[in-house]
Phi, psi and omega in degrees: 000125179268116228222123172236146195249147194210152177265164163178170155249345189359090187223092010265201189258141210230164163286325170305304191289345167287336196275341156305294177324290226291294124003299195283322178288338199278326185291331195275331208071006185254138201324341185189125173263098169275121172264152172265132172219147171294168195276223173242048180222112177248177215295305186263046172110310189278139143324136163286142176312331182241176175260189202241004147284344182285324193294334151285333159319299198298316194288330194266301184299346190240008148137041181254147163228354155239133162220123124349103156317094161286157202286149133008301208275328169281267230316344215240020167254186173318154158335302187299304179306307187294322164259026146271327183294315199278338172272337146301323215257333174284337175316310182275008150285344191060056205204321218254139226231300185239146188235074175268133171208150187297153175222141137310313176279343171088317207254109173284335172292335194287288185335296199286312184307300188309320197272338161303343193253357166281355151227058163255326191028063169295169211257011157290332185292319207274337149329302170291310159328295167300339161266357152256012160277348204251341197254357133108055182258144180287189230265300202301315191294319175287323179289329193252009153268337174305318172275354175246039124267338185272337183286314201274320169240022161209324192097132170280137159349104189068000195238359184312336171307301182281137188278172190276004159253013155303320211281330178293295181330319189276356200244351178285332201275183190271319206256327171302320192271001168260329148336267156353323179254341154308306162315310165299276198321279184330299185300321193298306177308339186061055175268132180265026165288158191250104176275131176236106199264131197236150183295132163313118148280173131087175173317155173273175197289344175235045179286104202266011190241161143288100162283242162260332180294145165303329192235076164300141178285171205278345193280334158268018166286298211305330196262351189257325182291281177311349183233042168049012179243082183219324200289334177281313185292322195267312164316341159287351174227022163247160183277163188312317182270352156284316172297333202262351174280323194276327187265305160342292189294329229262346187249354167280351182096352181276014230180143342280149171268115201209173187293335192285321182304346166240027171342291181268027166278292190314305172342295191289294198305319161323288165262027179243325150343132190286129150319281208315324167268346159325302180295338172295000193270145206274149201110290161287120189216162163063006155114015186313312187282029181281306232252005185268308156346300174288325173274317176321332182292326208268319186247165175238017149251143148355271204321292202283352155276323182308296190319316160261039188231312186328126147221180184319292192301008187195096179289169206281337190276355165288334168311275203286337165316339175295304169322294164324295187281357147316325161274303180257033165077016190271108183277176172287331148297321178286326155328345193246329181281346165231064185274167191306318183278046157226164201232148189283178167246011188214178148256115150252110130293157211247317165181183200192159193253171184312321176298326192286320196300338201278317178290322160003282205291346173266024189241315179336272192358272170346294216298166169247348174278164170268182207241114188234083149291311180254057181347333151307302212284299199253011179246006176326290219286308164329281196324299202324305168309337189194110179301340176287323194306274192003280168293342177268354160290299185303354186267297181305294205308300191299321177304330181286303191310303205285308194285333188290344193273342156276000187290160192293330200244115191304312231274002179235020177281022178262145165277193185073028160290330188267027184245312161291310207277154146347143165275161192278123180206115151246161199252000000 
């Protein structure tokens, strides 16, 4: 059985992500796709718009048959951390053959030259580095003038074609550079999955408007969903059975979700904080929470704190990633116990499709990981056994717990869900 593994958020899931799905069987042959999907937190920061069983729903109804929780402690980190958590956890099925994903650039060798030589990190590069890190440039902007200097006077490895405002243009875009830590994560694990990369249709990843095109970016659902103008627009550019999930949480109170909906959470935790316990939130460094501190006094929105905390050294999406953990407590400790060189500790699937229930009992077999369906049932003895499980559960819980507390409808606000609700299984 030929089996391809795929990363996402679908958030929500788009017609761009079926022509991924769609792509992937045709390149692969394979017989059963497992997506890794983030929780109900994501990579830059924010709540998923839906919780991630309707968003498993969606992934299942369009041809996915297993999907992988990823933890909290990933999902909600750097690039590198997010795509090492997730490429361990496909690795640790013992199953998954190919690891396809979108690029802006399209060319898996080009792609692969880049990530062998970056992790080689030789010690001119890391020279040119520490010197537009030190010149206060955020980590992506320093890594991509370093390398179209090295590109300019000597050439990168495999990359010799390209010129060096080439090499920077591939290091600006978001799915290139996640591409790119995908790639890493493999070679590092020494994994004999086989990466295949398929070129980005469609709007770009931080494209906020719903044009005429078929294929919106998920930021411009999610922004078309926040300024309350979807019901006419998003059925055209989501596929049927996913829009009619989306529309479901959305007349049940679950749905839509945005970072503003935990504002005066956030506010409150902010001027009530200690600096001296503040600075410990994974994230916060160089005295930022004096200056989180000082805005936080001023303001009462989301926007107008990112507005006055941004600067060049700090994006806005390293900013509200901070925010998160900051909401569940992810100290600088838990960063270091679940850095890009660490390994999760459990497999959840969140559900799964027939093809998938078939697959199941060989990923049991396989895994290196342990298999956790049911969490009442199967992390006792895991905790009891391991302060990382321990904590990287107790992080999922308070994360589930924390996000539910924004739904639009009080009567579905209880905790305790990753203990009830049920996996997602269709038939």
């Amino acid at each position: 059985m030929q089996v391809a593994g795929v990363i996402a958020e679908y958030n929500p899931f788009h017609k761009g992500h079926g022509y991924h799905l769609k792509i992937t069987r045709r390149l692969t042959g394979a017989d059963c796709i497992i997506s890794v999907l983030s929780g109900n937190f994501t990579q830059r920061g924010e709540p998923a718009i839906a919780n991630k069983w309707a968003r498993t729903r969606m992934a299942l109804a369009e041809g996915v048959d297993i999907v992988l929780e990823l933890p909290v402690v990933y999902a909600t980190q750097h690039a590198q951390g997010f795509a090492s958590g997730a490429v361990q956890l496909l690795a640790a099925t013992g199953v998954v053959d190919y690891l396809v994903f979108g690029s802006e650039h399209g060319k898996i060798s080009e792609l692969e030259g880049l990530a062998h030589f970056l992790l080689g990190e030789g010690r001119d590069y890391q020279r040119k580095l520490r010197t537009y890190l030190n010149s206060g440039l955020p980590f992506p902007a320093a890594r991509a003038n370093s390398l179209m200097d090295i590109q300019r006077r000597g050439g990168i490895p495999g990359l010799e074609h390209l010129s060096s405002q080439q090499v920077y243009s591939l290091l600006r875009h978001p799915n290139n550079i996640l591409a790119l830590e995908y790639l890493q994560a493999l070679l590092r694990s020494q994994s004999n999955i086989r990466p295949i990369t398929i070129p980005r249709l469609g709007a770009g990843y931080h494209e906020e408007n719903i044009g005429k095109t078929m294929l919106a970016s998920a930021r411009a659902i999610r922004s078309a969903l926040q300024a309350h103008d979807w019901r006419v627009k998003l059925p055209r550019v989501m596929p049927q059975k996913p829009w009619g999930i989306l529309q479901g949480e959305i007349d049940a109170g679950r749905a839509p979700i945005f970072l503003n909906s935990y504002q005066a959470q956030i506010i409150n935790l902010i001027r009530r904080t200690p600096s001296s316990a503040l600075g410990q939130i994974a994230g916060i460094r160089e005295g930022l929470e004096n200056r989180l501190k000082r805005a936080a006094n001023s303001c009462g929105t989301i926007e107008c704190l990112l507005a006055k905390v941004k600067t060049k050294r700090y994006t806005q999406a390293h900013l509200q990633r901070l925010l998160i953990h900051l909401l569940l407590n992810m100290t600088r400790e838990d960063a270091k116990d679940f850095s890009p060189q660490s390994k999760p500790c459990y497999l959840r699937p969140l559900g799964f499709s027939p093809h998938g229930r078939q697959l199941l009992p060989a990923i049991k077999k396989k895994a290196s990981l342990p298999l956790v369906t049911r969490p009442a049932r199967h992390l006792g003895a895991l905790i009891c056994n391991s302060k990382r499980a321990a904590r990287m559960w107790e992080l999922e819980t308070l994360a589930t717990d924390l996000y539910v507390l924004a739904y639009p409808s009080h009567g579905e606000r209880k905790g305790g869900q990753d203990y009830t609700h049920p996996m997602v299984i269709i038939e």
